[in-house]
N, C-alpha and C positions, 0 to 999 in steps of 0.2 A: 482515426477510426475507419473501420471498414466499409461500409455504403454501398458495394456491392452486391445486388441483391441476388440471393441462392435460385436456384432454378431447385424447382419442386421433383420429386426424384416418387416412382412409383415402388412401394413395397410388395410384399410377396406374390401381391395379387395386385392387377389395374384399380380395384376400386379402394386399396390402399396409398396413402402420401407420408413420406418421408418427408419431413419440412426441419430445415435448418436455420437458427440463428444467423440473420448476418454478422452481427456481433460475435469476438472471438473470448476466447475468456483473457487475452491479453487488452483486449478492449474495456473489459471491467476492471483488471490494476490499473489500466490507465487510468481511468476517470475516479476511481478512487484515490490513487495516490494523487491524483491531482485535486482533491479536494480537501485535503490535509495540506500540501502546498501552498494552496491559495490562502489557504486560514494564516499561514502564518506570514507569507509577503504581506500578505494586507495589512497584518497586524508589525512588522517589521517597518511598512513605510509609514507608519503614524508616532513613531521614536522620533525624537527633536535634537536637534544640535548634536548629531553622535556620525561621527564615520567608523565604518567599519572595513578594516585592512583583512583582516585575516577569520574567515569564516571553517570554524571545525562542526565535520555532520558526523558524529559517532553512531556508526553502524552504516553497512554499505548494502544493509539490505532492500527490497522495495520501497519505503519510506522514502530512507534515506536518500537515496537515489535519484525520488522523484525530488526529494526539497532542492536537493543538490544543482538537478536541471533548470528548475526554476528560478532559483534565486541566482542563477547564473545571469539570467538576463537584466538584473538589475546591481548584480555584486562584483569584484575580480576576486581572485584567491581562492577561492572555497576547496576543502580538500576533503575527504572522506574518510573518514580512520575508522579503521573494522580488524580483530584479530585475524580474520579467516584471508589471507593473501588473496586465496584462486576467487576470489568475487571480486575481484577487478576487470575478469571477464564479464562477468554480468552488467557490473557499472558498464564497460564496453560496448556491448552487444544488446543491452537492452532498447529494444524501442520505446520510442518516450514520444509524446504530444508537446512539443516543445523546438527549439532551434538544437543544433547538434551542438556543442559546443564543447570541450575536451574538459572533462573533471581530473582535478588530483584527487592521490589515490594513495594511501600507506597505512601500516601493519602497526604502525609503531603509535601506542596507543599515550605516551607521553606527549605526544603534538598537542592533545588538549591542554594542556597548560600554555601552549601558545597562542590562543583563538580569543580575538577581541569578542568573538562570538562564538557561542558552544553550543550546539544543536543534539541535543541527547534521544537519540532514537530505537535505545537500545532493549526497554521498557525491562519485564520482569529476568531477571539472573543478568543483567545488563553491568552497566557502570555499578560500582560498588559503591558506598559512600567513604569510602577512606579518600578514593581517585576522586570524588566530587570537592571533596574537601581539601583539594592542594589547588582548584583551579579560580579563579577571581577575573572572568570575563565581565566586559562592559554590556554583554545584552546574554541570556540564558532561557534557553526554550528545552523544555522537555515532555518526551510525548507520555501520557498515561495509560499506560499499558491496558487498564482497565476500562471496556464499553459504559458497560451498566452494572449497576451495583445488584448483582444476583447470582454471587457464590462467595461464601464466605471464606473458603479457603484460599480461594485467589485474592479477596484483598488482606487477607492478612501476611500474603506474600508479600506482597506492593508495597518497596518502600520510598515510592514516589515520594511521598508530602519529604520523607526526612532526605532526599537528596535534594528537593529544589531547596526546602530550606538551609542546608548546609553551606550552598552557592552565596556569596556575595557578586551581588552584581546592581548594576543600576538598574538596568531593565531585565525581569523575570516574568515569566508568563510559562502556561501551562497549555498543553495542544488534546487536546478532548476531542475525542471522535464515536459517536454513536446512532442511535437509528432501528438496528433494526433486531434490539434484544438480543447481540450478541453476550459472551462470557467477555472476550478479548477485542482489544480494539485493532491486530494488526490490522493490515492489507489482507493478505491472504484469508483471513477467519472472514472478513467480510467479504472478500468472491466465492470461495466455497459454499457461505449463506446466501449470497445471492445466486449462485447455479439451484441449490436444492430451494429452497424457496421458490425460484420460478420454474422446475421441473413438477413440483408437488400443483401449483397454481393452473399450468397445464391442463393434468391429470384430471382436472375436475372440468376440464372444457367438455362439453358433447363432442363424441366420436372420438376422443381421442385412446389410443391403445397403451401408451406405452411413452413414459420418454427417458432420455439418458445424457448425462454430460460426460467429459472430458476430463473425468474427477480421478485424481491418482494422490499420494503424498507428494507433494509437490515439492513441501521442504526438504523429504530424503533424497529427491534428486539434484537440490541444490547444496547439503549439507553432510550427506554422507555417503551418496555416491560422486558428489562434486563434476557432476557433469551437468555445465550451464547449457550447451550446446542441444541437448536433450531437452531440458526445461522450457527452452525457449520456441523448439519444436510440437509440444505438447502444448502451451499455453497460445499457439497461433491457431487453434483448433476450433470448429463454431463452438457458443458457450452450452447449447443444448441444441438437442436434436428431437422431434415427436415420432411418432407413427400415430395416423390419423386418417378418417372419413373426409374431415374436413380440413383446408386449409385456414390456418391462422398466422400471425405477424407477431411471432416470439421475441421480435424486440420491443416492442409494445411493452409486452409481459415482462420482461428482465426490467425495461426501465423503471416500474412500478417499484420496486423493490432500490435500484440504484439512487432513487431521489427522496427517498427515505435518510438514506445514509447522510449526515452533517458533519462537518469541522469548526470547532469554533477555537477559539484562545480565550483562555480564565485565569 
């Protein structure tokens, strides 16, 4: 994380202040996928009498990615299986809070039938249930796509329950992530909430004019313009920015909203 702290910049006028997060909004995937990570190591080393050779993270997006790094430090093997090839850059190039450590990386979405362990992060139009139902890992974690239960049309999307149940496996668990009233539980749906939430929070300080983040479709630049190199440019950015009378400590304000956010295993 960043700790850098911003030098205060004068707007239009001297008795205006430009103030910036030192916090970047790559700093908030951080700590959010790392809090989905930890939910599930913690709950990984409390399995008994089981080794695990061959760890599958399906989907190679931010989740994914973050589990991936982590459970490196405690796992060998682990590979990443995503239909999208070019986000093997991303796996690459991503900065992560973690050791560096080289993840495998493949297209080829039949590996999951080879994973003592099978980490489904694929949540809504993800794994199907036909593909759940050929694989028979010793340990199965799936993330639920859904925060909070507050649209009806999204859980009736969600066929969570019928894919973990399709799975035989010894050990089964569910990865639940919520906090702060989202729809969705990605990563992304919760930095997005967490920039506007803490721009809105802002707004209501005394003196303050005006604030703004770093906010673009993030996922069109990873998914359908496929340029990670862009993304990662963009997300190295402070996570908000004021215009104000007064100065204030915008990370203050962000973390309010970041430690709301929880990971637990069900």
């Amino acid at each position: 994380m960043n700790n850098k702290a911003n030098k205060n910049e004068t707007g239009i006028t001297p008795h205006v202040l430009t103030i910036k997060s030192n916090l970047k909004v790559l700093d908030l995937l951080n700590i959010i996928i790392n809090k989905k990570s930890l939910a599930i190591l913690q709950w990984m080393k409390t399995l008994k009498d089981i080794q695990l050779d061959n760890i599958i993270i399906v989907g190679g997006y931010l989740t994914g990615l973050g589990i991936a790094n982590l459970l490196k430090t405690q796992y060998n093997n682990i590979t990443i299986v995503d239909i999208y090839p070019h986000l093997q850059e991303l796996i690459d190039k991503f900065p992560i809070n973690s050791i560096d450590m080289k993840i495998n990386f493949s297209s080829n979405i039949s590996l999951i039938k080879t994973g003592d362990c099978v980490i489904d992060t694929t949540g809504l139009g993800g794994l199907s249930l036909r593909e759940v139902q050929l694989i028979s890992p010793k340990v199965f974690i799936i993330e639920d796509p859904i925060a909070e239960e507050n649209d009806s049309l999204l859980a009736e999307k969600n066929n969570i329950t019928k894919r973990f149940e399709a799975v035989e496996s010894q050990y089964k668990s569910i990865l639940k992530t919520k906090g702060l009233n989202t729809k969705t539980s990605g990563t992304m749906t919760f930095t997005v909430d967490v920039l506007l939430k803490s721009i809105n929070h802002a707004l209501k300080k005394p003196g303050v004019l005006y604030g703004i983040s770093e906010l673009t479709f993030f996922e069109g630049l990873i998914f359908k313009e496929k340029n990670i190199q862009k993304f990662l440019d963009i997300v190295n950015s402070p996570a908000i920015t004021i215009s104000t009378l007064i100065p204030y400590e915008l990370d203050d304000i962000i973390k309010i909203f970041l430690e709301k956010i929880h990971s637990t295993i069900i």
